[in-house]
C-alpha positions in Angstrom: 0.0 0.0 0.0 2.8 2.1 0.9 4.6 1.3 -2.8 1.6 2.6 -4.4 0.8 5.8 -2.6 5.0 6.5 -3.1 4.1 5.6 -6.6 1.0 7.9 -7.2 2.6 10.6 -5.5 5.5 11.3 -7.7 3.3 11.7 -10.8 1.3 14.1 -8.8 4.5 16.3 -7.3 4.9 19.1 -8.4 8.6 20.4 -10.1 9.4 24.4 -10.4 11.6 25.2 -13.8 12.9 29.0 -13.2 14.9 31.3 -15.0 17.9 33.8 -12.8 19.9 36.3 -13.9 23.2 35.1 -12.8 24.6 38.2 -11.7 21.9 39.7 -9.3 20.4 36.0 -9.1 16.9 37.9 -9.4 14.0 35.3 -10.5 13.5 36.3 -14.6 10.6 33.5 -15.4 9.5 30.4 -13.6 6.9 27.3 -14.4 6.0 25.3 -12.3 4.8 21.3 -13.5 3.9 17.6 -13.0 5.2 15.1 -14.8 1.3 14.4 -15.7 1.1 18.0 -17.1 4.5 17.9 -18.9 3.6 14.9 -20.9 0.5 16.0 -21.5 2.2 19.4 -23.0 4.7 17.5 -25.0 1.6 15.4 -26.7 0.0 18.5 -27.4 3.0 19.8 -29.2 3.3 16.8 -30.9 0.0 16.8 -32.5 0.5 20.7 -33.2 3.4 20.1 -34.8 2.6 16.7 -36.8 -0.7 19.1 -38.0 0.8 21.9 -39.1 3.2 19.8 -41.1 0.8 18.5 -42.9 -1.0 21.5 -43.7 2.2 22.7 -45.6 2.4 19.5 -47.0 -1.1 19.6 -48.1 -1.8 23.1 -49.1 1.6 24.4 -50.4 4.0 23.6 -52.7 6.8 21.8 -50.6 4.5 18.5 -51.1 6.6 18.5 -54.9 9.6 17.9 -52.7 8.9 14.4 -51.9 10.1 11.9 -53.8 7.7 10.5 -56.6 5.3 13.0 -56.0 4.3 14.9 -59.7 5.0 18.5 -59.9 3.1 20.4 -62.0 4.5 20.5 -64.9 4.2 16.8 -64.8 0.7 16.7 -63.6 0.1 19.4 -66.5 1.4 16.7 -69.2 -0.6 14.6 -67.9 -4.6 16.4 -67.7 -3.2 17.6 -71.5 -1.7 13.4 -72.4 -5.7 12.8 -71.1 -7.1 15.0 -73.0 -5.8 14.7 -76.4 -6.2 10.6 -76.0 -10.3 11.4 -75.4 -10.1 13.8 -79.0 -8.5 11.1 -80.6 -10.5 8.4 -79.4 -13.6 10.9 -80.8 -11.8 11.3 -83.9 -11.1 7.4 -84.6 -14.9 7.2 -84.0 -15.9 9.3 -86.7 -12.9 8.0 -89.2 -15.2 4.3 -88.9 -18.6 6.0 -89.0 -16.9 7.3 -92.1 -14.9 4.4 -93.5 -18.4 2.4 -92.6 -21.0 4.8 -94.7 -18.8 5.2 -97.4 -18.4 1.5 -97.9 -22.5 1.7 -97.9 -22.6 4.2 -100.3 -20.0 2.6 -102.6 -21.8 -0.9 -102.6 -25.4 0.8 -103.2 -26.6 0.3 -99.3 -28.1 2.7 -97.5 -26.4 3.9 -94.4 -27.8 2.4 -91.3 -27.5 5.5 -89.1 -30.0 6.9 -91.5 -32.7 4.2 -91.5 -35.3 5.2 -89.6 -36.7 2.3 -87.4 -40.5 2.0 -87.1 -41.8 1.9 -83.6 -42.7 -1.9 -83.2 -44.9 -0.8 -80.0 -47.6 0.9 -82.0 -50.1 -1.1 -84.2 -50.6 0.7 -87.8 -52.6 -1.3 -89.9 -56.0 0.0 -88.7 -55.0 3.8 -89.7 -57.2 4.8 -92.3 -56.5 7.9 -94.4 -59.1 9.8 -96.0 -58.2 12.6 -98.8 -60.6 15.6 -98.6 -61.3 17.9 -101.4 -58.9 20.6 -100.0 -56.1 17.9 -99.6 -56.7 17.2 -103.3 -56.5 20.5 -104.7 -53.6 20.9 -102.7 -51.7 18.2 -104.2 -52.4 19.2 -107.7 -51.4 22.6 -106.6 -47.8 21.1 -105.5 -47.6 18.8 -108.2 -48.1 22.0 -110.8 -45.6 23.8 -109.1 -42.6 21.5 -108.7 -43.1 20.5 -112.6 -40.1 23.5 -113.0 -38.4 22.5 -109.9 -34.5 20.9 -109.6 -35.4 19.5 -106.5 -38.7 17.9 -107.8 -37.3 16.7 -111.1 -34.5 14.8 -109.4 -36.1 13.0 -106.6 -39.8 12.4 -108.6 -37.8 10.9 -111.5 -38.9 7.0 -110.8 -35.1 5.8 -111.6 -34.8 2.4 -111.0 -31.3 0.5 -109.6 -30.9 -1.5 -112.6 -32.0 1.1 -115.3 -29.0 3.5 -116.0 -30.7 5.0 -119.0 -33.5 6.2 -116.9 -31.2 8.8 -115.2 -31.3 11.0 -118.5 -34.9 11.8 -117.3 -32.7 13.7 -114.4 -31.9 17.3 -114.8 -28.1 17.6 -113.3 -27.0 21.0 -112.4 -23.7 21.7 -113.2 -20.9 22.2 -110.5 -19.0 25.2 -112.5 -18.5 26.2 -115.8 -16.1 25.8 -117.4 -13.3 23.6 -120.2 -13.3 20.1 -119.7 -9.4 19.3 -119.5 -9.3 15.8 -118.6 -12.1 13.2 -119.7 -13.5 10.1 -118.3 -11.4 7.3 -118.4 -11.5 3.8 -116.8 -8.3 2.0 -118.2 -6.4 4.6 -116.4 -8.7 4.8 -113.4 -9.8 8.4 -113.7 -13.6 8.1 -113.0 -14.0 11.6 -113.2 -13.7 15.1 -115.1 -11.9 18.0 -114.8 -13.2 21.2 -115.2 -10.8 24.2 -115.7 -12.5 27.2 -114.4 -11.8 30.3 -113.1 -9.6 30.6 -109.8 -11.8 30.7 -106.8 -15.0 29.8 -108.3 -18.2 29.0 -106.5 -18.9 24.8 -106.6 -22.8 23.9 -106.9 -24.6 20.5 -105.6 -25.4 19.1 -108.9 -28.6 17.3 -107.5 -30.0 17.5 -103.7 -28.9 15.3 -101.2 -27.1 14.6 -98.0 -23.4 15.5 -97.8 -22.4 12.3 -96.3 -18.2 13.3 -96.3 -15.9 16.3 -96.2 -12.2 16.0 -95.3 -8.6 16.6 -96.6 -6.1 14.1 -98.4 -3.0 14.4 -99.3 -3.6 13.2 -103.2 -6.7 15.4 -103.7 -6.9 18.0 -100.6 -10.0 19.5 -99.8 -12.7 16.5 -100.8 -17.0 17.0 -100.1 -19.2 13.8 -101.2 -23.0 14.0 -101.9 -25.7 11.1 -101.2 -28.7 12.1 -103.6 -31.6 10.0 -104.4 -31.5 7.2 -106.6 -28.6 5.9 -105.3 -26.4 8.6 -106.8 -23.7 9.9 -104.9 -21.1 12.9 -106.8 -17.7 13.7 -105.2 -16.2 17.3 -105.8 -12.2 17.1 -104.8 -9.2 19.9 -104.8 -11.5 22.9 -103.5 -10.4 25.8 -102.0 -12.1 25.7 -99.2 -15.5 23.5 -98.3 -18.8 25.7 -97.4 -20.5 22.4 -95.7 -20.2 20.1 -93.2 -21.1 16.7 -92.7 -25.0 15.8 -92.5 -25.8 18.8 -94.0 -28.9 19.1 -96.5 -28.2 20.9 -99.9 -30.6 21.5 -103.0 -29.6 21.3 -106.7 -27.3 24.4 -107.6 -26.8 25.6 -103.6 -22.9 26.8 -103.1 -21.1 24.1 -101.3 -17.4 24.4 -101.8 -14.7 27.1 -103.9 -12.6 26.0 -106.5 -9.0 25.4 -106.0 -5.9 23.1 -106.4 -5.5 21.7 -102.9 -3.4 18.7 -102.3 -0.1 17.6 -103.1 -1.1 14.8 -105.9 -2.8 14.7 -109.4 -3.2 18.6 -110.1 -1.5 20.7 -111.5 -3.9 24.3 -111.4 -7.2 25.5 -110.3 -9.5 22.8 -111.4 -12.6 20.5 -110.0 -12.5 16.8 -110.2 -15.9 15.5 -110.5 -17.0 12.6 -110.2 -20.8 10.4 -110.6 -21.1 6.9 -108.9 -24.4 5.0 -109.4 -25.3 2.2 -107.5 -21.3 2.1 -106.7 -20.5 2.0 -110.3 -18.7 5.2 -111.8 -20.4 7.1 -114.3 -18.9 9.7 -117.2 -20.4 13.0 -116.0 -20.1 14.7 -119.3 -22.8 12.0 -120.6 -25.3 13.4 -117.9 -24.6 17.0 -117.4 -23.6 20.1 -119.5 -20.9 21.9 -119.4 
């Protein structure tokens, strides 16, 4: 009993630290403390100090110090390494969708992002449409008026896919105007025309349709491809400069490129290249429209 009172009491005694000037030994400063209290101090300062290193650690830039941390240049490289692999990711997405429609196109198919799928939740075989007078006088009305129209002439023309010679019953609008300095010819692979014209001259749709490609190559630079009805499709290549984008609509004779010599391969001046697929078959434009 004895041990453990002798015990308990030197944890509770009390020690005095204090300060004396040596010369006139006059009391500067003085504490006075357990050995409870001064551990209890020195935790204190522990966890003071272990905080407020981590705060600097945390919140300023010393934390680059430590070894294998990023600093921010490297941390930089990286958000920017990130973000150029999403855009490329995004742009090998739409080189496929590309690659995928024009293979479509070329073999006489019908893209599939463009098929529009018929809601399999409705039932319509009891719809019943009745014309009205108005609706018919109407439609003769539309029918009178589109007789003149590009847009009506080449999308009412009844052109069947095996039927090539019905396509002279289309009216083609030409692209530019212009001297023919290069002619169709298959046994050296040039399914196409060029048209000499002048420098920086406006391109026209020849039919309306869907542009379904623009883009650059090397061989024929600045490159827009049309999807019209009919399974025609008409590619204008070495412009200037391209007025459309992708998915747009255009109508017969609308502006959608300027004439140039763009890319590095197969020109030699200011020309257009022009070609006419049908049903992925190549035709010889000068046949079909006037130049």
């Amino acid at each position: 009993m004895a041990k453990n009172e002798k015990r308990k009491g030197k944890w509770s005694d009390r020690f005095r630290l204090a300060v004396f000037n040596d010369t006139t030994f006059e009391e500067l400063w003085r504490i006075r403390l357990s050995k409870a209290n001064a551990l209890m101090a020195a935790a204190l300062l522990l966890v003071a100090t272990l905080a407020a290193n981590t705060s600097l650690i945390a919140f300023t830039s010393l934390r680059e110090f430590i070894p294998g941390y990023p600093d921010v240049e490297m941390r930089r490289n990286i958000l920017m390494n990130a973000i150029m692999l999403d855009s490329l990711e995004h742009e090998l997405e739409i080189r496929d969708k590309y690659f995928r429609d024009l293979n479509d196109v070329i073999s006489g198919r019908q893209p599939i992002e463009s098929v529009t799928l018929r809601d399999s939740t409705r039932d319509y075989s009891n719809i019943v449409f009745n014309r009205s007078a108005e609706d018919s006088l109407f439609r003769a009305r539309v029918e009178q008026e589109e007789k003149y129209s590009l847009q009506a002439s080449s999308s009412s023309s009844g052109t069947s896919a095996g039927e090539i010679s019905n396509l002279a019953n289309i009216h083609f609008f030409p692209p530019v105007k212009g001297i023919i300095s290069s002619n169709y010819d298959p046994r050296t692979r040039h399914y196409a025309i060029d048209i000499v014209t002048q420098p920086k001259a406006v391109v026209s749709s020849t039919l309306e349709g869907t542009v379904i490609m623009t883009g650059w190559t090397m061989e024929t630079g600045f490159v827009i491809m049309i999807q019209h009805a009919n399974n025609l499709v008409s590619v204008y290549k070495h412009n200037a400069r391209l007025l459309k984008e992708m998915g747009d609509r255009v109508w017969a004779g609308e502006a959608i490129s300027i004439v140039g010599d763009s890319g590095e391969l197969y020109t030699s001046g200011p020309h257009l290249h022009f070609e006419l697929w049908f049903n992925g078959e190549p035709l010889d434009p000068a046949q079909y429209v006037f130049f």
